[in-house]
C-alpha positions, 0 to 999 in steps of 0.5 A: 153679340159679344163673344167670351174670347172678346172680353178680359178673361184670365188666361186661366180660365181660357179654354175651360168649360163650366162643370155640369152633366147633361140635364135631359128629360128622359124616364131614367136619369141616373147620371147626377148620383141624386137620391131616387127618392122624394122627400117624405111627406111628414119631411116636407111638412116638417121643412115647409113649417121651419121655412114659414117661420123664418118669413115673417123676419127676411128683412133681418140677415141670417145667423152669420155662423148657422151656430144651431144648424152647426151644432146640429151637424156635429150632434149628427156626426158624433165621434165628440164633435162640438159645433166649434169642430163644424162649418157648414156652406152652401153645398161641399163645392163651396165647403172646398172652395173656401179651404182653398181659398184660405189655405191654397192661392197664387204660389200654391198648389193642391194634389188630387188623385184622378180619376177623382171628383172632377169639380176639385181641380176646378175649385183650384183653378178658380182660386188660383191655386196650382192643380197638381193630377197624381197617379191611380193604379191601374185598377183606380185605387190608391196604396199609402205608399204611392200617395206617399211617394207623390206627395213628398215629391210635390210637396203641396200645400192641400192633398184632396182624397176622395172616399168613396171616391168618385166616379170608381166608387171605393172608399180609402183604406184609413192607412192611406189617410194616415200616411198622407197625415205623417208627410204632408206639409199642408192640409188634407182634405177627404172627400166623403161625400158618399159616406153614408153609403159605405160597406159595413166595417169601412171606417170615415177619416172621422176616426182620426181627426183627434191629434190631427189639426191639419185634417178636414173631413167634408161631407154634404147632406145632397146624397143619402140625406135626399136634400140635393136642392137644399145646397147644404155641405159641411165640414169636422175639423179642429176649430181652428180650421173653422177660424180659417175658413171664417176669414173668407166666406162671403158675410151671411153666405147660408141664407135663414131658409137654407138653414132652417130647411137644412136644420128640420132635415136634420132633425127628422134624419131617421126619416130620409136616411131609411133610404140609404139601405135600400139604394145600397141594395141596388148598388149591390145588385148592378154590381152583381148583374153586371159582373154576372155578365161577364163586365168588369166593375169597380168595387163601390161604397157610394150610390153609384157604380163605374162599370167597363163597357167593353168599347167606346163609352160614348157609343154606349152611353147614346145607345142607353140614353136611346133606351131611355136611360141617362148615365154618366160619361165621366170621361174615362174611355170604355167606362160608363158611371150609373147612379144607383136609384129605385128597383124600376129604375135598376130594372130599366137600366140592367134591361137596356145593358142587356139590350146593348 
């Protein structure tokens, strides 16, 4: 059997192990950061109608540039965006990939801040773009004028920012998008993966992408939309962004059921969102617990929450995993990652803490 060192692999990739968290069948899998909660019936309806329409004509491609499902986005997104201010892909991963591919490349680099998501240095390695690791406080969070400092030391061509940021959970204050928007020479992307999710009063990077054409704000319908399995991600900048992003992605990369499924999620939002409230309860409620406990806890605005364990991660994690509940090991040490899920699921995971 032909082992992967055998073939001519770049020496890049050398070494590298696929992104991915465990997949076991276990009660209570809280390690991923899905959405607990299963599609509403009249939802499902909804999406299996949409997809049944587009059957009849699969001999045909897709609309190359999903112009419905972008216009529906921007509707969505607000804040005077238009469907020349919107892309969308399979999923936010693909959404950077093609960033990266059009603006970073060979003699390029990028700049993350980690612990971050953990896919974005992967992303740039894939496309050959230098991965540059900047620095976290102590407590993980980031002042503009530390992001400043590094990014006129390093001078790249993208700045990856996280908000919430994963796996610690906390959204960015906006003068630090501000700040990296005055010095960086290239383009900046913000993560919001988690955006739904947000505290009250914490403001998206959306506020500032009018003056900033170098901005791109992504976003993905996986997490508070519950539609994880659709694979839809999108990003809002200026339209010349969306040219850019154009010149890379593969011909008719959204197929016509991904766009009709993600289209009729869209259209019936009201629905699947009514969750997100009810997840930030949880959210809250873990951060209470465990600080009640005497643990340190990462302040979150995502559906997840980074706790300290007190010892080794791994230790705790097989000894929650024992329990019947699944989290993340992120790889921090003495730091464990709990997706925020239904008040069962909440009950499980704080009963098996408390057992430890």
């Amino acid at each position: 059997m032909t082992h992967l060192d055998d073939l001519p692999l770049r020496d890049d990739l050398r070494g590298l192990t696929p992104y991915g968290a465990p997949q076991l069948d276990v009660p209570v899998r809280l390690n991923t950061n899905e959405n607990s909660y299963s599609v509403p019936d009249d939802v499902v309806e909804a999406i299996g109608k949409a997809v049944q329409d587009e059957l009849r004509d699969l001999n045909r491609y897709p609309d190359r540039d999903a112009v419905a499902l972008r216009s529906d986005l921007a509707a969505y997104l607000g804040h005077g965006l238009t469907v020349a201010n919107v892309w969308a892909a399979n999923g936010s991963n693909e959404i950077q990939q093609q960033l990266l591919q059009a603006f970073g490349g060979p003699g390029r680099t990028a700049l993350g801040f980690t612990p971050a998501y953990s896919m974005h240095p992967l992303l740039a390695v894939g496309t050959g773009t230098g991965w540059v690791d900047g620095r976290r406080g102590a407590d993980f969070t980031l002042t503009a004028a530390d992001v400043v400092a590094q990014v006129r030391a390093y001078a790249p061509d993208l700045v990856f920012l996280c908000s919430p940021n994963n796996p610690t959970g906390t959204a960015l204050p906006p003068d630090v998008v501000t700040a990296v928007l005055d010095v960086a020479p290239g383009m900046v992307v913000v993560d919001e993966a988690y955006a739904e999710f947000a505290r009250p009063g914490t403001p998206s990077a959306l506020t500032v992408l009018p003056g900033h054409p170098r901005l791109v704000v992504t976003r993905t319908m996986s997490k508070a939309f519950g539609f994880a399995g659709g694979r839809l991600g999108y990003l809002a900048a200026d339209p010349a962004v969306v040219d850019a992003v154009q010149l890379v992605r593969l011909p008719y990369h959204l197929s016509a059921l991904t766009q009709a499924a993600a289209r009729a999620a869209v259209a019936h939002r009201d629905g699947l969102l009514a969750t997100v409230e009810a997840i930030k309860e949880q959210r809250d409620r873990i951060v209470a617990t465990l600080r009640s406990r005497g643990l340190t806890v990462a302040d979150s605005d995502a559906n997840f929450v980074l706790f300290e364990v007190g010892g080794d991660q791994r230790a705790a994690w097989q000894a929650l995993l024992d329990r019947g509940v699944l989290v993340r090991d992120v790889g921090l040490p003495g730091w464990l990652r709990v997706t925020a899920g239904t008040p069962e699921e909440t009950d499980a995971f704080l009963t098996a803490m408390e057992s430890l």
